[in-house]
C-alpha positions as CSV (number, residue, x, y, z in Angstrom):
1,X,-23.9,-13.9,-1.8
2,X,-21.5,-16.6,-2.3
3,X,-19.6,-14.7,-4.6
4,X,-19.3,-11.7,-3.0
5,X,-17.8,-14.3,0.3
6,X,-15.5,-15.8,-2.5
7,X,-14.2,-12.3,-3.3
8,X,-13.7,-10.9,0.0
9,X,-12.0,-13.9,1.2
10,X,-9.9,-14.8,-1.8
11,X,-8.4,-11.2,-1.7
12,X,-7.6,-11.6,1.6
13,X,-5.9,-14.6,0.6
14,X,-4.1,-13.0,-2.4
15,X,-2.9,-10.0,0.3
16,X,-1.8,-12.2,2.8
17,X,1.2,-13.5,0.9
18,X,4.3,-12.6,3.1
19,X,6.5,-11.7,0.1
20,X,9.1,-10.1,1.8
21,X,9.2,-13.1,4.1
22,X,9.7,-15.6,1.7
23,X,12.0,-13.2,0.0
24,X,14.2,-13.6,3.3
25,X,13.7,-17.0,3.7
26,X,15.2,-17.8,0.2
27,X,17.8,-15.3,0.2
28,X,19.1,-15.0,3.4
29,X,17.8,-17.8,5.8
30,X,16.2,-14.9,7.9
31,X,12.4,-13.5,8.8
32,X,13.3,-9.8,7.9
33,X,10.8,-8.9,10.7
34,X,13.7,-9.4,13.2
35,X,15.9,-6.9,11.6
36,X,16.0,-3.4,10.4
37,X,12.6,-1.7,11.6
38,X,10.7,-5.0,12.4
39,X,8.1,-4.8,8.8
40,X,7.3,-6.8,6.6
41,X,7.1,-4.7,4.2
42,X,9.0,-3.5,0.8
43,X,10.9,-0.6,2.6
44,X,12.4,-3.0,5.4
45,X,12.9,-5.6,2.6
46,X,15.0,-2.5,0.6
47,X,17.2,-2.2,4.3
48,X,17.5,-5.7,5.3
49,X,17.7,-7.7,1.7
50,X,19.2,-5.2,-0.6
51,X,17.4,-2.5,-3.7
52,X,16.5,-5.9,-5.9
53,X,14.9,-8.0,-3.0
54,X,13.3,-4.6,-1.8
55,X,12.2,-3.9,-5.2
56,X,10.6,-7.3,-5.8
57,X,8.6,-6.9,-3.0
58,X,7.3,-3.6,-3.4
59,X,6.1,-4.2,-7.0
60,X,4.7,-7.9,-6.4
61,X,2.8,-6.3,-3.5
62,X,1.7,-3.7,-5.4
63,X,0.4,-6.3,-8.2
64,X,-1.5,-8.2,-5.3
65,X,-3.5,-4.9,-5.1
66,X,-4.2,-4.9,-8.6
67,X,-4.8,-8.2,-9.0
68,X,-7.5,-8.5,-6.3
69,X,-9.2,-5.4,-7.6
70,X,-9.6,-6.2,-10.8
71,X,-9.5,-9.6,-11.6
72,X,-10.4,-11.4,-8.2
73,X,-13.7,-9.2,-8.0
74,X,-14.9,-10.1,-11.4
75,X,-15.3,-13.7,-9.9
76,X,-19.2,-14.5,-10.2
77,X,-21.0,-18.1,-9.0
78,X,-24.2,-16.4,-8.3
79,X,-25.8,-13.3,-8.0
80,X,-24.2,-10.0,-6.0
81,X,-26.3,-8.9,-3.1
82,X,-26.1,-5.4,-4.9
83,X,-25.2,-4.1,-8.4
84,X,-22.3,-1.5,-7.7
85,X,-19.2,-2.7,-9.3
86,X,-17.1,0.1,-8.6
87,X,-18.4,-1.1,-4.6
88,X,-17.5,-5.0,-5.0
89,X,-13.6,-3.2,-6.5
90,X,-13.5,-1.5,-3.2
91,X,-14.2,-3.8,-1.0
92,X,-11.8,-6.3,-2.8
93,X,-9.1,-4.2,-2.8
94,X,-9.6,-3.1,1.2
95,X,-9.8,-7.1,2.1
96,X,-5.9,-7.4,-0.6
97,X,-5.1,-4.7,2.1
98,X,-5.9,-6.2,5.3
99,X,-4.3,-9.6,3.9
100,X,-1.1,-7.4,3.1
101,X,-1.1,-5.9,6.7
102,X,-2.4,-8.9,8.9
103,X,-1.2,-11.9,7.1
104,X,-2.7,-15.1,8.5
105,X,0.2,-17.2,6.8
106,X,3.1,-15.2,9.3
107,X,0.9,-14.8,12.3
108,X,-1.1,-11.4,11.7
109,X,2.3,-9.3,11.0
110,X,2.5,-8.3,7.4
111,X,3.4,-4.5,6.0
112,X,1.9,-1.5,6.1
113,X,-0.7,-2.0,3.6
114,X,0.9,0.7,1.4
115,X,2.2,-1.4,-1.7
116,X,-1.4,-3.3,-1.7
117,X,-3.4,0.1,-1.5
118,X,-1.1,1.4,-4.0
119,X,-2.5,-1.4,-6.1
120,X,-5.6,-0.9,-5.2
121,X,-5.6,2.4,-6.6
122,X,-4.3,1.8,-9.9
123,X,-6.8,-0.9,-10.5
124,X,-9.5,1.6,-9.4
125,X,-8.6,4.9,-10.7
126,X,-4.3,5.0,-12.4
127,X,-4.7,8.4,-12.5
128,X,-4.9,9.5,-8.9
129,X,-2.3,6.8,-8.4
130,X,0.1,9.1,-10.3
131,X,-0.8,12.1,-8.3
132,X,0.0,9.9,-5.4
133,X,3.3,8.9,-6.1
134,X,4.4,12.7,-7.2
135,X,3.5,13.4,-4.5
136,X,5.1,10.5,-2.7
137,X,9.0,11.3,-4.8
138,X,8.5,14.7,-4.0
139,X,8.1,13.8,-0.3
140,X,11.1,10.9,-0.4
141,X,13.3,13.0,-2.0
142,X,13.2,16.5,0.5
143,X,13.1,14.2,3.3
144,X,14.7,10.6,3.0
145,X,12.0,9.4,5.5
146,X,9.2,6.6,3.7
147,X,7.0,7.1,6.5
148,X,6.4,10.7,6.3
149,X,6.4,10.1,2.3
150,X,3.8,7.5,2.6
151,X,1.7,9.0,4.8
152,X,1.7,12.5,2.6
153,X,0.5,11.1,-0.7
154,X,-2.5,8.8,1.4
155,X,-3.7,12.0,2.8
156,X,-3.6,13.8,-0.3
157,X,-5.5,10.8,-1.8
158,X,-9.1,11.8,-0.9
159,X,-8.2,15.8,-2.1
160,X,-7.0,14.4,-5.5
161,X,-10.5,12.4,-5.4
162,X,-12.7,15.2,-4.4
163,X,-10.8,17.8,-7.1
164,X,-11.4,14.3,-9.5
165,X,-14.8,14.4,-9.1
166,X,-15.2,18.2,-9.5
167,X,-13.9,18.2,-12.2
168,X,-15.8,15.3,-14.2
169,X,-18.6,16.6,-12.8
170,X,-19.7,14.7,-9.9
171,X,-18.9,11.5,-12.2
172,X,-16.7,9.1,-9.6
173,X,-18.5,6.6,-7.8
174,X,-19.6,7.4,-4.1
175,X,-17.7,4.6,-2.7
176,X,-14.4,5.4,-4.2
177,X,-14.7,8.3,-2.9
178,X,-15.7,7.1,0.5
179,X,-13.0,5.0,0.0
180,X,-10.0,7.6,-0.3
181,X,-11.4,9.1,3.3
182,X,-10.7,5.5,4.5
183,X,-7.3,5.2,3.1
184,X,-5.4,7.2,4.8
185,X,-6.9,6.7,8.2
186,X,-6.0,3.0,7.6
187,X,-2.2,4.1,6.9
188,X,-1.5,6.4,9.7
189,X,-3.0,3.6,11.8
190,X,-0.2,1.1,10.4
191,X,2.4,4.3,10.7
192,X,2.0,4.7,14.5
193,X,5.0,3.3,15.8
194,X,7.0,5.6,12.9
195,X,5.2,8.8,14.2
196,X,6.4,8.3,17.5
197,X,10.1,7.7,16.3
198,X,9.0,11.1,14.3
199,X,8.2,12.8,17.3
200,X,11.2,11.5,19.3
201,X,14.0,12.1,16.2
202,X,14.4,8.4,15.5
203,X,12.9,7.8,12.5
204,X,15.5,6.5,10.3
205,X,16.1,7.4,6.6
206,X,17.3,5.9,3.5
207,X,21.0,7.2,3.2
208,X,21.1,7.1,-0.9
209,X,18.7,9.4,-0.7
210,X,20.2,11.4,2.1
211,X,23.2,11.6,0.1
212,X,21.7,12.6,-3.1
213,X,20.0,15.6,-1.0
214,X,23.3,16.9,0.2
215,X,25.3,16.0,-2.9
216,X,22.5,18.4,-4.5
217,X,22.8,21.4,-1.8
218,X,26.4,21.6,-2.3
219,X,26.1,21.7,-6.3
């Protein structure tokens, strides 16, 4: 039991670094979270600290995913209370997520827990990861808006799962797939502010993109 307590709470840990916090700090002098949308995550990072800062974060949350999936929840002192590995991935990865989302180093207010699912995913199966972030570009690039892109490609998460698992033959674990129902409850959840500024017209968008979608109706 103690190393299943180990895992869980060492992922947290891992998830709970602010990154895009520090990266304000350092740069700028400033806690991003009082600027731009109010996140601490990679896509205020990209508004408030520039495409380099913003990209930092994104991938270094994205590797604290990762690394909490695979590497943290191979840590064993004693015996696991049950043999599932795939299970002891999962849960690993969920607690990288709450970490990400409720840090306790910046007083509960992290990101999204996009980037660290994200992670998650590609240390549990890279190939639904892939579908997920078609389907996230395809999103981003007809609308502009993260949120709605974000939100898409964790709801088409457990559908990519289930067709998965048809396919192989009923081969993917139960909990992953339990897991990819969870998902994208979890992200709406952390989206609900952004769908009211949806259903109210204020949801902002990035305007590269914006431009790159009118630059490309006009061609």
């Amino acid at each position: 039991m103690t190393s299943l307590i180990l895992i869980l709470l060492l992922s947290y840990l891992i998830g709970s670094i602010p990154t895009s916090i520090i990266m304000g700090k350092l740069m700028k002098g400033i806690d991003v979270r009082q600027f731009g949308s109010g996140n601490a995550g990679g896509t205020n990072a990209f508004r408030v600290l520039g495409w380099k800062a913003g990209l930092f974060v994104s991938l270094f949350d994205i590797a604290k995913g990762v690394f909490a999936t695979v590497v943290i929840s191979q840590i064993r002192i004693d015996k696991l209370p049950f043999d599932n590995e795939t299970l002891v991935m999962v849960l690993a990865g969920l607690c990288a997520i709450l970490g990400h989302t409720f840090t306790i180093f910046a007083g509960f207010k992290g990101g999204k827990g996009v980037a660290a699912g994200a992670g998650m995913i590609i240390g549990l199966y890279p190939s639904a990861f892939l579908f997920c972030l078609l389907v996230f570009t395809l999103v981003l690039v007809s609308t502009g808006i993260v949120s709605i892109s974000s939100m898409t490609a964790a709801v088409s998460l457990p559908f990519i799962m289930l067709i998965s698992n048809r396919l192989s033959g009923g081969q993917i674990d139960a909990g992953l797939i339990i897991f990819s129902f969870i998902i994208p409850l979890f992200i709406i959840y952390t989206h609900r502010t952004n769908i009211k500024r949806l259903i109210n017209g204020e949801e902002r968008s990035f305007d590269k993109i914006r431009l790159f979608r009118r630059k490309k109706k006009n061609s």
